[in-house]
C-alpha positions as CSV (number, residue, x, y, z in Angstrom):
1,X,-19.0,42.5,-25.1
2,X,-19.3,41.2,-28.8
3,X,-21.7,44.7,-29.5
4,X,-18.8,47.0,-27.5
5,X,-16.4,45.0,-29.4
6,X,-18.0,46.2,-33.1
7,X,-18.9,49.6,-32.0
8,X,-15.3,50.0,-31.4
9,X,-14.3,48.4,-34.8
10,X,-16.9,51.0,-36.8
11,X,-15.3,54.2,-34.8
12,X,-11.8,52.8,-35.7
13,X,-12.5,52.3,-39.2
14,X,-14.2,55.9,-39.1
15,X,-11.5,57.5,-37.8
16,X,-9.7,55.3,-40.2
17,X,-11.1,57.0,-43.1
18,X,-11.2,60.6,-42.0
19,X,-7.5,60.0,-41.8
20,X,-7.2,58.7,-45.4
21,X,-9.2,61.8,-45.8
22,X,-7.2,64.0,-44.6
23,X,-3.7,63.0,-46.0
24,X,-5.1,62.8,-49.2
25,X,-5.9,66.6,-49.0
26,X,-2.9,67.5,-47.4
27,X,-1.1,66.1,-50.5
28,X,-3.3,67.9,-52.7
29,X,-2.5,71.4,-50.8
30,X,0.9,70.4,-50.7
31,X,1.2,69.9,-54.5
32,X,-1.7,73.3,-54.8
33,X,1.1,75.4,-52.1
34,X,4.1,74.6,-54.0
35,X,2.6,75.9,-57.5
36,X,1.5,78.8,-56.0
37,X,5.0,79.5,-54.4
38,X,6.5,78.9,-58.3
39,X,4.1,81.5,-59.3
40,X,5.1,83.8,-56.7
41,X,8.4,83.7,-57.7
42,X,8.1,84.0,-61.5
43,X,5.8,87.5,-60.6
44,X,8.6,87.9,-58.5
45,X,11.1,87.9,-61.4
46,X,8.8,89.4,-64.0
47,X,8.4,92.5,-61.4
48,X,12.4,92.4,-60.7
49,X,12.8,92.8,-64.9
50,X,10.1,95.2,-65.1
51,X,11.7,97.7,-62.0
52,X,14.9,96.7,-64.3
53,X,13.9,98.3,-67.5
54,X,12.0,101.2,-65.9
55,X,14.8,102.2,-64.2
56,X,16.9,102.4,-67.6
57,X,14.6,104.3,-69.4
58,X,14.5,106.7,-66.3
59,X,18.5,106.8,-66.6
60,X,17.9,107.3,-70.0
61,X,15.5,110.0,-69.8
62,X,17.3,111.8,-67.3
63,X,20.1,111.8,-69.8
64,X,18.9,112.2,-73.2
């Protein structure tokens, strides 16, 4: 019983540390997701200002 007893303990305390494991990295990807989404929306921004002035030069063009 004793033997069944630690056996159990070490699986626990396995499991136990996978879990530490896993929310650690799910932190990390957490933290790694929401810099990528800022990036995504300053390319966002840069590509809104870009379509921006292209489109007045166009006008310009056009006109001139």
């Amino acid at each position: 019983m004793v033997n069944e007893l630690d056996a159990l303990h070490d699986k626990l305390q396995a499991i136990h540390a996978v879990l530490e494991s896993l929310r650690r990295e799910n932190l990390q990807l957490r933290t790694q997701l929401a810099s990528s989404e800022q990036q995504v929306q300053a390319m966002a921004q840069r590509i809104e200002q870009a379509s921006n002035r292209l489109e007045t030069l166009l006008q310009q063009a056009h006109h001139g």
